[in-house]
N, C-alpha and C positions, 0 to 999 in steps of 0.2 A: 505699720505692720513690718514683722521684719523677714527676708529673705523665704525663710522655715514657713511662717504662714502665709507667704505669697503662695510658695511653692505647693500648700495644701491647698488653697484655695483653688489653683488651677486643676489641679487633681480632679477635685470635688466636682466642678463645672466639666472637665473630659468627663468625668462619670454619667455627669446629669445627659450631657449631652451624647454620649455611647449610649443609654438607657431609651433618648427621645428617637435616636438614628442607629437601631437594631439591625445588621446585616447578619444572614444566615452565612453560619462560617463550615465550609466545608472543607474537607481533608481529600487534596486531589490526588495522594498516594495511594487513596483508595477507590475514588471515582475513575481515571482513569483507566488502571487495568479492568474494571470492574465494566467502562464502558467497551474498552476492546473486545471484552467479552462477548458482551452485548451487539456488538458490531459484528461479530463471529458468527456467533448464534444466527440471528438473522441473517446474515450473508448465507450461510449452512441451510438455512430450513426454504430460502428462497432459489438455491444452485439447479440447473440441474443436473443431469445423473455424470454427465460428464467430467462437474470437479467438486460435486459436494462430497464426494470422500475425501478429497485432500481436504475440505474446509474443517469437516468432523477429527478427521486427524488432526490437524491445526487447534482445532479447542481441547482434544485430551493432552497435544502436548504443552499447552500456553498453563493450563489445569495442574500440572504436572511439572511445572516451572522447567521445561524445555523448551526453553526459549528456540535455539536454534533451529528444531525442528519444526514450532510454530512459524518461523519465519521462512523456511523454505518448502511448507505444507502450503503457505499462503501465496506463495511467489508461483508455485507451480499449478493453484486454482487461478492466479491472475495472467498467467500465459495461456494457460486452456482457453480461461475466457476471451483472451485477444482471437485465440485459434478457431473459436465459434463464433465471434463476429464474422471473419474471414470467409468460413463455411458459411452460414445464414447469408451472404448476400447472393443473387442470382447471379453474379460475374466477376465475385470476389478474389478467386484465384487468379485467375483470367487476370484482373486490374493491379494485383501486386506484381505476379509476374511482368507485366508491361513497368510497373518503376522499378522493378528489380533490374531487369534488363538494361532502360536508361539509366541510371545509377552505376551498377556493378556491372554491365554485360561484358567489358573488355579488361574487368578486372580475375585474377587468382580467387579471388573471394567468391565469383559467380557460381551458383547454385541452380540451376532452372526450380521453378515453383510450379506443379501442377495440381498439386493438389496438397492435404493436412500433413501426412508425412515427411514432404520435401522441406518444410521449415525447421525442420527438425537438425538439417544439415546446416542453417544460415547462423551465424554466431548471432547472438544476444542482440547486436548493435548493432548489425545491419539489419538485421529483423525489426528492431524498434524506427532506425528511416525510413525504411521501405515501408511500413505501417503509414508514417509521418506524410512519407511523397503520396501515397494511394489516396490517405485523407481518411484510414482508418479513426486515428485519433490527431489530436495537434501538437503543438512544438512543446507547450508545458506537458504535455502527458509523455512523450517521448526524454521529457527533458527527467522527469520524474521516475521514470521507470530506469531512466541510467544511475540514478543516482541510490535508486535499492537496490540495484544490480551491485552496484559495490559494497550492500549490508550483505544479500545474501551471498557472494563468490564468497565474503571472509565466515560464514557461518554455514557454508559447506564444501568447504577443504579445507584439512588440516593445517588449516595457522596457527593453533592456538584461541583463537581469538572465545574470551565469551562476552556474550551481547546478555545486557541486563533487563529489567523487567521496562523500563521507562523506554530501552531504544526498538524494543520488540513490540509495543504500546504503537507509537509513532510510525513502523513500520506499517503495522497489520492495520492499521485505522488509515494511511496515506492511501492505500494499496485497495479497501476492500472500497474507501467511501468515495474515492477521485475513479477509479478505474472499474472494479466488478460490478458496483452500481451506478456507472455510467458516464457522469456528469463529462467526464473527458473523453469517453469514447462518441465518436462520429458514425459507426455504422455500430448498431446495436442486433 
């Protein structure tokens, strides 16, 4: 045989053997925004009244390839919902306040916490420890929510910056399936 009909030969056999070992080939260009959606969707119809309007906002602007407003409709359903943990427990404030205090009590940054409005004063990141020390959520969900902190600051202030449909995908699916459905949150 020579090179040319080796080389068909092989061909023929990947053929035979593609045709015996059939894998279903998908196009994840189109599964995945298509599951973020889906992610949306359900997060939205299961919220309640407190941030399923950011979530529905969040799907007209994902629908509507605004990206960046999907991503900061979604960031601002996922702080509500840290903020309703916080409320739902019977001594919730109570017990951030007490690690706020040990934490920040002799710092500039100290904010007293007595109740939903007072967090409103605590920057992003001390909010997210003070979560972390109370045992709202743990070190990966605190580690996680800093790390979209830095998609969402650059997708709402004027940087420039624009976020494409893949990192908006990643965002919104981190955010709704680790944190608003729970898995990482400790007081639900």
């Amino acid at each position: 045989m020579t090179t040319t009909e080796d080389a068909i030969a092989q061909i023929q056999r990947l053929g035979e053997f593609q045709e015996t070992h059939r894998l279903p080939v998908t196009n994840i260009a189109k599964q995945a925004p298509a599951a973020a959606l889906h992610s949306l969707r359900d997060a939205a119809a299961l919220a309640p009244a407190t941030y399923e309007a950011y979530l529905k906002e969040a799907i007209d602007c994902y629908e509507n390839g605004a990206y960046r407003g999907a991503v900061l409709m979604v960031w601002s359903a996922t702080v509500e919902h840290i903020y309703s943990a916080i409320a739902s427990q019977r001594s919730g404030f109570k017990t951030l306040e007490k690690h706020n205090a040990a934490r920040f009590g002799q710092s500039s940054a100290y904010k007293k916490v007595k109740k939903k409005d007072d967090l409103l004063y605590l920057s992003d990141q001390n909010f997210f420890q003070i979560c972390e020390d109370a045992g709202v959520f743990n070190k990966n969900a605190r580690k996680l929510l800093t790390e979209k902190l830095d998609t969402r600051n650059r997708c709402g202030h004027p940087t420039g910056y624009v976020i494409g449909r893949e990192e908006a995908v990643v965002f919104i699916e981190s955010l709704i399936l680790n944190i608003i459905n729970g898995p990482m949150m400790n007081w639900k």
